[in-house]
N, C-alpha and C positions, 0 to 999 in steps of 0.2 A: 327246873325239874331235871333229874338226873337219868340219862338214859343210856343205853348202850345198843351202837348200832348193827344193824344183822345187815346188811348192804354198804354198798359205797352212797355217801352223799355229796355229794358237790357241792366244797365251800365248808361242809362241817366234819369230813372224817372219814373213815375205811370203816370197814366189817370190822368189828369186833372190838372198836373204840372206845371208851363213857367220855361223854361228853354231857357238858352242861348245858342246855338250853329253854327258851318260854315257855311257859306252860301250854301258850295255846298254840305253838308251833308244832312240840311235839302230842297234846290232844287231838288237835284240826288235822293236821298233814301226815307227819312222822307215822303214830302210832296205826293211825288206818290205812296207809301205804301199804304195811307190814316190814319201814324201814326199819323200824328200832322198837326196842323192849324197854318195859322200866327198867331200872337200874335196882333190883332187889340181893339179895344174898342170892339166895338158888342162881341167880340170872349172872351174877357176877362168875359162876360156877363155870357156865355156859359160855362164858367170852373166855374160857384158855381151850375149851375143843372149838372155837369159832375157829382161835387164832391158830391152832395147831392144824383144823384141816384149811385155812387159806397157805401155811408155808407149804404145806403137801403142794397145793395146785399151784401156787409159785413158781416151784421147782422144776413141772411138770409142762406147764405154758413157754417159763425160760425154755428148755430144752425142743418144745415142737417150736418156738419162736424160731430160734437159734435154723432151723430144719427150713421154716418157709422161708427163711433170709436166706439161704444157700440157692433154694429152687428158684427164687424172684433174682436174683446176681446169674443167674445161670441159663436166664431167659434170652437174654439179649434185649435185640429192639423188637419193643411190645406196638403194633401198628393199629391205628383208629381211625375208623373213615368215619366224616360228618360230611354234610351238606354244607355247600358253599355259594355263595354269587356269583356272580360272573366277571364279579370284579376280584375273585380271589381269596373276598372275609368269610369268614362264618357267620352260620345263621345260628346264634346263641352262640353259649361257652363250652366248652369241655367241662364236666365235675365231675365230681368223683366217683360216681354212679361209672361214668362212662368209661373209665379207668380199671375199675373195679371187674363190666362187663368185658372188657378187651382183653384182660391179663387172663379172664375165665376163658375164653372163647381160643387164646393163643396157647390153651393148655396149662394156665399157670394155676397153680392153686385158688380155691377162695379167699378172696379176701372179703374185710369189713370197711364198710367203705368211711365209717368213720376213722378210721387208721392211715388212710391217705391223704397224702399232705402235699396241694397245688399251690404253688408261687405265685398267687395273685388270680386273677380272671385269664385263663386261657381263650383268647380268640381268633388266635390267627395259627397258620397252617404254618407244621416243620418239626424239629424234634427238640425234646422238654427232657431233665430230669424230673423223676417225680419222689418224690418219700414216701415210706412207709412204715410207721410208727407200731409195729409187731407186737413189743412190751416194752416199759419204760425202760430196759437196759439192751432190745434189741431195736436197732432203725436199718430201713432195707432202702436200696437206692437204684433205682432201674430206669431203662429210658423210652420216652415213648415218643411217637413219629407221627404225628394229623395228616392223615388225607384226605383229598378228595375224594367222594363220593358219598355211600350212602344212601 
């Protein structure tokens, strides 16, 4: 069945795509989502203003992207206190949650915390680079410092 997507989907496409897929993928899932439309004339109409306002918001995301990667480089060191033992470890890991609430808290902008990118399992105390994946052509790179307490 031939449809055209009004969302991103994961593994089959962007907004404003036609893509070919099962009938009962896009009956069952797709269509009742409100991921994607049939693929008709009128609809095919509908995918070049899909496409014309995603390069709008492209454009628009680039530029505020480009704006919190100045603000997060400009932060310095972002400091996180967790709870620790007495021997020193953490009690749990550091995620991204916790990164996301520290960089809010030290005055840094919001971020998403799926856009934060942790080098494995953080569990011990000191300082980290951490990533942050803004848009696919901007990445921000800031550092953070585990303390005690909490």
């Amino acid at each position: 069945m031939k449809i055209i997507l009004t969302s991103d989907v994961s593994g089959l496409g962007a907004s404003g795509d036609v893509v070919e897929v099962r009938d009962g993928y896009a009956r069952n899932y797709l269509l009742p989502q409100n991921m994607a439309i049939l693929a008709t004339k009128g609809a095919q109409k509908q995918v070049e203003t899909i496409r014309r306002s995603q390069e709008n918001r492209r454009v628009r995301n680039l530029e505020h992207a480009r704006e919190l990667q100045e603000q997060l480089q400009n932060m310095g060191m972002v400091r996180l206190s967790k709870k620790v033992s007495k021997k020193g470890k953490l009690f749990g890991s550091i995620t991204e949650s916790d990164v996301v609430s520290a960089v809010r808290q030290a005055g840094g902008p919001s971020l998403d915390k799926r856009s934060v990118e942790l080098k494995g399992n953080v569990k011990s105390l000191g300082k980290m680079a951490v990533g942050v994946r803004l848009h696919p052509d901007v990445y921000a790179s800031m550092h953070v410092e585990v303390t005690p307490g909490g």
